[in-house]
Phi, psi and omega in degrees: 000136182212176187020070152071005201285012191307147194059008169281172178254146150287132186319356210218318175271312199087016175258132168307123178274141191257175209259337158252050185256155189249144205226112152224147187249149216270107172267031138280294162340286181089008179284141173245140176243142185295152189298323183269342162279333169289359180277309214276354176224020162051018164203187138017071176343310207241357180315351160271342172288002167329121169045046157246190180262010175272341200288150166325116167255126182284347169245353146295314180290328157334284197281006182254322186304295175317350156285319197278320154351278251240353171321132136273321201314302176341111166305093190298135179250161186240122160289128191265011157291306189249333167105019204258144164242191194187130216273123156269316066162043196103340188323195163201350170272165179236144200286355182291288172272342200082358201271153175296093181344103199300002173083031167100334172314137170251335167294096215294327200285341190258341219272133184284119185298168190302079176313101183314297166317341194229021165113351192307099182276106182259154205280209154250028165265096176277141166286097194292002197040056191115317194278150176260135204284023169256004167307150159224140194244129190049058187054047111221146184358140167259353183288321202297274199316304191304311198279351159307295197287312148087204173354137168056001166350281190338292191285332143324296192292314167301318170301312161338271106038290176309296179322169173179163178289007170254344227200091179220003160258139181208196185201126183243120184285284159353285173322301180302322181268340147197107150351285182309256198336313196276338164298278194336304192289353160243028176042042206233077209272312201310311149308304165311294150351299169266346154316282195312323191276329128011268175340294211279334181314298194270002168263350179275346193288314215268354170260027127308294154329298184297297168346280181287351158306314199306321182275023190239261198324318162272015177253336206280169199236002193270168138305150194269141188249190172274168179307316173291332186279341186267322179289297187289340168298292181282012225273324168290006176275351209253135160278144166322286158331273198316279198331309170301316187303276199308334187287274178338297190280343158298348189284304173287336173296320189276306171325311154314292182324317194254043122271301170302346169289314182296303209266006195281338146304302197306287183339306162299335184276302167293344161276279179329313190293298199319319200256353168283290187323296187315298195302291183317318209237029145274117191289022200258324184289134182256328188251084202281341165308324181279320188266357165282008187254296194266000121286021164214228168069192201239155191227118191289293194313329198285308186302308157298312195286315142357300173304301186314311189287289185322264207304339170222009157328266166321325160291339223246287162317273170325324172293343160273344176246315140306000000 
């Protein structure tokens, strides 16, 4: 936090910034924003009010927050997300968390979580996605499972909740776009291990083919085209093999992806309830909340470092082997 912004809002979630909160201020402007909602749309909350008489002023939003404060008129609202109130004053956001007012709802529990990414400040309160959390899905608990699952819970649990050994498709966009990384990040290592080797398998078959695409492209003397254009054009230029190698193995990288993308809640689902049972009914465990937070919840560095290894592994390897 710098040059006083502590209690402004951000431009962009509309949650109040804190005194350890990372900041940045709109150096037209001067409006300030949390670092990751300004990363996540890349400019300005207010950039179009850029040189009109509407642009952020930094001592009218003083004085208009200090008003709304200082309301008796204002309809106080209780977020039933952070528990926090607050003068709405028409708002439908709650200036804290950023989260959307539940409409009279009372159950915290029905209450949508917190988008993280766009400044959402989430609570030591889990979001049950629906569900009441002495519920169970196959004898256990879902307050148990949040607290497993930990990041994106919401959306867990519901899917959870849906599923069933009769009922096993659903579609996770993360799972599909990279299988390995996205096991790792949920710490579902034994899948993830043979996903990346999947993965890796199929950049090492496929980089002979590439080898001679590169060297099809610095021979050619055209403008540079696309890939698909370069390929069909040039098609009798391609050795057999490396070609076959690169189709076959883009064929098994894609089946993977739209199985695990169909199936990767179940999967997640039955590796979590396995490891909740375990975790709950050892009696060795002194905390079962820590460790169940610190055997599940989402692990970022794992999700990165995958990626990282998918992308310069296989070549690396291939080059050594070619």
């Amino acid at each position: 936090m710098n040059q006083g912004e502590e209690n402004k809002q951000c431009q962009i979630c509309k949650g109040y910034l804190f005194e350890d909160d990372d900041v940045v201020i709109c150096p037209v402007c001067g409006a300030p924003h949390h670092r990751d909602c300004w990363q996540s749309v890349g400019h300005c909350g207010v950039e179009g009010d850029h040189g009109t008489e509407n642009q952020y002023n930094k001592v009218k939003a003083r004085e208009t927050e200090q008003k709304s404060k200082d309301s008796d008129s204002g309809e106080i609202k209780t977020c039933t997300f952070c528990g926090r109130e607050s003068h709405s004053n028409g708002g439908i956001f709650c200036p804290y968390c950023g989260q959307a007012y539940s409409n009279g709802h009372s159950n915290p529990n029905q209450h949508r979580g917190p988008n993280v990414f766009m400044g959402g400040m989430p609570n030591s309160d889990f979001v049950y996605g629906g569900l009441d959390k002495e519920a169970k899905i196959e004898d256990v608990k879902v307050e148990h499972i949040a607290k497993f699952v930990g990041a994106n819970s919401t959306r867990y649990l519901s899917r959870f909740a849906a599923l069933s050994k009769k009922k096993k498709g659903s579609w996770n966009w993360a799972a599909f776009i990279s299988p390995a990384a996205w096991c790792f990040s949920r710490k579902m290592y034994l899948y993830g291990v043979i996903f990346f080797i999947v993965t890796l398998a199929v950049g090492i078959c496929s980089f002979p083919f590439l080898v001679e695409y590169d060297q099809l492209v610095e021979e050619s003397d055209t403008a540079v085209r696309s890939m698909y254009a370069m390929i069909s054009e040039n098609y009798d230029k391609f050795s057999l093999i490396p070609m076959l190698m690169m189709t076959i193995g883009g064929m098994v990288e894609l089946v993977m992806m739209l199985l695990v993308g169909r199936y990767g809640d179940w999967l997640y689902r039955s590796h979590t309830l396995e490891s909740v049972k375990r975790i709950t009914s050892a009696s060795a465990v002194e905390d079962v909340d820590i460790k169940l937070a610190s055997s599940g919840s989402l692990s970022l560095l794992w999700a990165v470092v995958i990626l990282t290894l998918g992308n310069y592994l296989p070549q690396l390897i291939a080059t050594m082997l070619w």
